[in-house]
C-alpha positions in Angstrom: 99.3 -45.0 227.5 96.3 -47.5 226.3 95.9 -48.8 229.4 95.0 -45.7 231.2 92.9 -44.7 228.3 91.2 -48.0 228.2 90.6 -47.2 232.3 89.3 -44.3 231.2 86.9 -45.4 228.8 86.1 -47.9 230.7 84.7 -44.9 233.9 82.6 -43.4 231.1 81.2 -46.6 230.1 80.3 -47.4 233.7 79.1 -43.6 234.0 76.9 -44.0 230.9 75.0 -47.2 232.6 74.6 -45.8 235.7 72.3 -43.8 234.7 74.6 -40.0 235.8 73.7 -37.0 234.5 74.3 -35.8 230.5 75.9 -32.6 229.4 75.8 -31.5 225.5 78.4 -29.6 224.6 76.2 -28.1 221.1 78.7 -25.5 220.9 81.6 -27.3 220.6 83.7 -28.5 216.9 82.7 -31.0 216.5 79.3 -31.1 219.5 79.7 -33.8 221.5 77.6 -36.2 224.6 79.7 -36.3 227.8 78.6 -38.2 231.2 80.4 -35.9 233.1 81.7 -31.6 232.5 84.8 -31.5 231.1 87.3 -29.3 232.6 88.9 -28.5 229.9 85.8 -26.9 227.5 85.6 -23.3 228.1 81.5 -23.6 227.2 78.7 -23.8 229.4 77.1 -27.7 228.2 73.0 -28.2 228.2 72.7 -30.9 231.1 70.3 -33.9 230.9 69.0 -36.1 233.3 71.5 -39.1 231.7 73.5 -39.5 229.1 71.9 -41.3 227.2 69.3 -38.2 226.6 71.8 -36.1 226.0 73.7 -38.7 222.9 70.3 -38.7 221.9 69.8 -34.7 221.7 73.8 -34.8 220.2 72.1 -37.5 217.1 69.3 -34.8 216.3 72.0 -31.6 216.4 73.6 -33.3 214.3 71.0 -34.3 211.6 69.3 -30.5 211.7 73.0 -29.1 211.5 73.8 -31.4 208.2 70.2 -30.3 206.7 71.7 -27.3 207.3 74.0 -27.7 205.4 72.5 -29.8 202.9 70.1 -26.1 202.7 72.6 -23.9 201.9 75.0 -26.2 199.6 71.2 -26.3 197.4 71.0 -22.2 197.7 74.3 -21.8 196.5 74.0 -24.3 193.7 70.9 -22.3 192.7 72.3 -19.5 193.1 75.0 -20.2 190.8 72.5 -21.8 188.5 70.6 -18.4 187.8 74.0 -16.5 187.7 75.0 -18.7 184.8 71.6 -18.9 183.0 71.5 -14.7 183.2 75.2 -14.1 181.7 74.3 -16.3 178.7 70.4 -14.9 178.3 72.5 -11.4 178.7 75.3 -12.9 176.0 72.2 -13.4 173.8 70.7 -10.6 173.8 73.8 -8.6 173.4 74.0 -10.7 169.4 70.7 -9.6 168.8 71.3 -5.8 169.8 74.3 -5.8 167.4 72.0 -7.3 164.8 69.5 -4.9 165.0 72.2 -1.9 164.9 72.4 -2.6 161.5 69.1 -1.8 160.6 70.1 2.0 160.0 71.6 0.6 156.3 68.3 -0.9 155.2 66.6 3.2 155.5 70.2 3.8 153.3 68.7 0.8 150.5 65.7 2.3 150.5 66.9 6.0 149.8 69.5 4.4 147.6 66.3 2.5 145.5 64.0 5.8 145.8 66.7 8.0 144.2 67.0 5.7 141.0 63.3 4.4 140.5 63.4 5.1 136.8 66.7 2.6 136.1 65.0 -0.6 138.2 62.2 -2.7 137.0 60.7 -5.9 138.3 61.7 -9.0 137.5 65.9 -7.9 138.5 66.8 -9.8 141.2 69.5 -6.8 142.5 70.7 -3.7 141.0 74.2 -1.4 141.4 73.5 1.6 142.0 76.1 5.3 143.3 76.3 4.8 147.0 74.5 7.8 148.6 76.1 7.5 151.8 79.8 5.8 150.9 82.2 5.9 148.0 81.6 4.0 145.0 78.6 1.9 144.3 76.8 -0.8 146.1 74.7 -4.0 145.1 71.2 -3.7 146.6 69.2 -7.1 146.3 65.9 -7.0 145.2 62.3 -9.2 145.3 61.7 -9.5 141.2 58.1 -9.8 142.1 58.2 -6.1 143.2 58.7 -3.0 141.2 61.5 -0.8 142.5 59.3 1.4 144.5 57.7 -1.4 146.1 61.3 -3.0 147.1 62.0 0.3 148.3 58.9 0.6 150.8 59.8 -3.2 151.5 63.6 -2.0 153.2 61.6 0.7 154.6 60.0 -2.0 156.2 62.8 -3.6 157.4 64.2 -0.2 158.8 61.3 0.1 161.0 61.1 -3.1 162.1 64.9 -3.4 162.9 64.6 0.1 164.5 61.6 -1.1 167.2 63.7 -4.2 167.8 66.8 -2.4 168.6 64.6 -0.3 171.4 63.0 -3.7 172.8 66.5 -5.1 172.6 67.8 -2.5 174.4 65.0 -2.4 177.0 65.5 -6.0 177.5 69.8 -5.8 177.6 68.8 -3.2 180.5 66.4 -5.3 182.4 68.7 -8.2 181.9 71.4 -6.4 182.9 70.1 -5.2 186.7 68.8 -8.7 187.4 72.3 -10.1 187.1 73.5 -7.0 189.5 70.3 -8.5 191.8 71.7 -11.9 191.4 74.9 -10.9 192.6 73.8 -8.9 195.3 71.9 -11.8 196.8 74.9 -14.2 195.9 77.3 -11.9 197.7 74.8 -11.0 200.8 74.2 -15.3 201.4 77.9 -16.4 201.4 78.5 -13.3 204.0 76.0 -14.4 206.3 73.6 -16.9 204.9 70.8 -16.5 207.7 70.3 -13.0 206.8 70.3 -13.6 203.5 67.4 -15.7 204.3 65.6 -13.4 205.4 66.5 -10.5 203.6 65.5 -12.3 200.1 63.0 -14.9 201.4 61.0 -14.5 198.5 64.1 -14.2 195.6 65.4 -17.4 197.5 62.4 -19.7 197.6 61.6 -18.9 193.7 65.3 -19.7 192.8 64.8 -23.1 194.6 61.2 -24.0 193.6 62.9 -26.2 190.6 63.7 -28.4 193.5 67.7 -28.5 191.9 70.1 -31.1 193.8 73.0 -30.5 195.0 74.4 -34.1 193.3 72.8 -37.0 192.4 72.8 -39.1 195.4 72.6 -36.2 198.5 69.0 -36.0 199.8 67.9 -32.4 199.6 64.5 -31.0 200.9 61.9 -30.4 199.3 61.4 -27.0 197.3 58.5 -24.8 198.5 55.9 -24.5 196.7 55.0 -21.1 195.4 51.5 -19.6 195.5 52.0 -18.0 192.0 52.9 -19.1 188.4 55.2 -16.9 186.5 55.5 -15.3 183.1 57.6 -12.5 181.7 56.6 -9.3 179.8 58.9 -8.5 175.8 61.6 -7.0 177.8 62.2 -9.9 180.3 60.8 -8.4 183.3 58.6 -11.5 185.7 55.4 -11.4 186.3 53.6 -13.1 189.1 50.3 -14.1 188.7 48.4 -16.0 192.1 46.4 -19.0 191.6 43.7 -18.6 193.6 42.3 -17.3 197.1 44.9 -17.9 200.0 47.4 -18.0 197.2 46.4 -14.5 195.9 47.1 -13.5 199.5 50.0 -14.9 199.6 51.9 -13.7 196.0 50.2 -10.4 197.2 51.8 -10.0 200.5 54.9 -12.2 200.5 56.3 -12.2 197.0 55.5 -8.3 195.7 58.0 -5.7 197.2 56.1 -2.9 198.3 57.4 -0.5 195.6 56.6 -2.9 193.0 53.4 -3.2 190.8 50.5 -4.9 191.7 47.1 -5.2 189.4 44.1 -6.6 189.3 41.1 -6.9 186.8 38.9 -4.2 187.8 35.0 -4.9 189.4 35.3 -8.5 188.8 37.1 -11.9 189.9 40.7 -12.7 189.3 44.6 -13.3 189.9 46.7 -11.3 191.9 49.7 -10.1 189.8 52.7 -8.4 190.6 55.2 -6.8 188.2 58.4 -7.9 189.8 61.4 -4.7 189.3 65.0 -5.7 189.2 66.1 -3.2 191.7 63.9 -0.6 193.6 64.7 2.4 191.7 63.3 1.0 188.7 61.0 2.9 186.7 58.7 0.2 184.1 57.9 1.8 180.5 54.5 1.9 179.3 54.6 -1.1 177.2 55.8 -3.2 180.4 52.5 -1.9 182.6 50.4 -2.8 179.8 51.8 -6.4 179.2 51.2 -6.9 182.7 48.0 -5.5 182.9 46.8 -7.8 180.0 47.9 -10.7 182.0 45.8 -9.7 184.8 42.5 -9.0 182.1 43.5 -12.8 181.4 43.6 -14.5 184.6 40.2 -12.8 185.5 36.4 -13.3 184.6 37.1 -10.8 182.1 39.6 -13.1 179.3 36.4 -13.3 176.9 35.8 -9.6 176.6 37.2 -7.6 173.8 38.8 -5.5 176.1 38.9 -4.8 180.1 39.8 -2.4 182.6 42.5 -3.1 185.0 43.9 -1.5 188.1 47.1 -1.0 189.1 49.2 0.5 191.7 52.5 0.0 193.8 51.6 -2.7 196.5 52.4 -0.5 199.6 48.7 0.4 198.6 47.0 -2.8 199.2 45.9 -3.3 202.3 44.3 -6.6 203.6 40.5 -5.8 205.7 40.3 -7.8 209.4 39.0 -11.0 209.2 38.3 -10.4 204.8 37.6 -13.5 202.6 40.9 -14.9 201.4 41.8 -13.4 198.2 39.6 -9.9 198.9 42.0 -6.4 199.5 41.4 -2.9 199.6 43.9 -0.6 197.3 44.3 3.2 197.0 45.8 5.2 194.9 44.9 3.4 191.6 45.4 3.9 187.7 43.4 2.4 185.4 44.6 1.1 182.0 41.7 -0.4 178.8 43.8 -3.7 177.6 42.6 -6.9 175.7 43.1 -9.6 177.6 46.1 -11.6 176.2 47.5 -15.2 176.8 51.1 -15.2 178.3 53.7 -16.9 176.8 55.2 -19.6 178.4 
């Protein structure tokens, strides 16, 4: 009844002030202060020396366990974020790769042109012509500026061009493809056991939150860490890290590049640590993307202004950091070298 409770209440009170011993019961939903054990809880509490230092200790559980939570509910919301922003940059790509299928008919035009040179002459600004590779005839538009070669060799043109954008494309649809699947994986592994997680994908985790994104509006979140490198991308969409400077080098170097990943460096002469980040650890760059990123490297080095430079590169389970070495300085085996001209990332 409420006057037993209020007796009871009233014991705890008196308990409180007299200065008794504290138990914490942090394990407990919800944690609580008590002035006494409690019979009833089947978990050992922390004791204080009062209770009043042990309502104090319950007051900063209680703020670390809600930035805690504040923590993960910002993970997951960046999480989500990137899982989003990949399916439509993967949407995206997948219209262009369609566009560029099409290229195949422009080689057809120009066969179609090349076949009939005698009937076309400039000034026409298209001409119907016997289908070579359908039934009936088709209407091929023309430039009246050119002659009916030089339209030809222009679709040529196009073929080409469509042709080394469908294998970029498709590169990039790839690429795009796995980093969604990487997404996923880190998505699925954090809402199964989100401490892991955190340590598992330390790196992947503190670049997704560096944008610093809120959970809402009005919750206070902490603050995003900052990240020792900036970061670009190569034609087909795969990152690359590039360190700013000294300790930060270090850093990108040994914290943010997997070991089976690419790392390069401007070879004899000062410069960025930069890693060519891999969507998944079986992945195997092409050519172009080692280039890309080695001309990134020639242009965060002493070496931008030269017509070309050499760069090293090699998977970063062969950098090693020497005892007690100036920050920045490494020692690496197993190196290629590539010739590139330095070139300005895009942004």
């Amino acid at each position: 009844d409420y006057a037993s409770l209020a007796e009871t209440l009233c014991a705890m009170t008196s308990l409180a002030a007299a200065g008794q011993s504290g138990y914490l019961y942090a394990a407990a939903s919800p944690p609580s202060a008590q002035p006494f054990k409690l019979k009833s809880a089947n978990i050992e509490p922390e004791k204080f020396p009062s209770y009043s230092l042990a309502f104090l200790a319950l007051g900063k559980l209680r703020q670390t366990t809600g930035g805690e939570i504040d923590e993960e509910k910002r993970i997951g919301h960046a999480l989500k974020k990137a899982l989003k922003k990949q399916q439509r940059t993967i949407t995206k790509i997948e219209g262009e790769f369609e566009d560029y299928q099409g290229a195949e008919r422009y080689r057809e035009l120009a066969d179609i042109l090349k076949a009939h040179l005698s009937g076309i002459k400039k000034g026409l600004k298209s001409v119907t012509l016997p289908d070579l590779y359908g039934e009936g005839d088709v209407t091929v538009a023309l430039d009246p500026k050119l002659s009916g070669a030089e339209n030809a060799d222009r679709y040529y043109k196009k073929y080409q061009k469509g042709r080394e954008g469908l294998a970029l494309t498709e590169r990039r649809l790839k690429n795009a493809r796995q980093e969604f699947e990487r997404l996923e994986e880190i998505a699925e592994a954090f809402e199964h056991d989100a401490d892991s997680a955190r340590v598992r994908f330390v790196s992947e985790l503190a670049s997704l939150t560096s944008g610093g994104a809120a959970v809402s509006r009005v919750e206070r979140t902490p603050r995003a860490p900052r990240l020792p490198y900036r970061d670009f991308a190569t034609s087909t969409g795969l990152k690359v890290i590039v360190g700013r400077d000294g300790t930060d080098n270090d850093d990108t170097t040994f914290k943010h590049i997997k070991p089976y990943e690419l790392w390069f460096h401007a070879s004899q002469c000062a410069g960025s640590h930069v890693g060519l980040k891999f969507p998944s650890k079986s992945f195997v760059p092409s050519k172009t993307e080692i280039q890309e990123a080695a001309e990134i490297a020639a242009w965060f080095s002493k070496a931008r202004n030269n017509a070309s430079a050499p760069v090293n590169y090699t998977q970063r389970r062969y950098v090693r950091k020497p005892r007690k070495a100036k920050p920045g300085l490494v020692t690496i085996e197993r190196e290629k070298t590539i010739m590139v001209v330095p070139q300005k990332p895009s942004v």
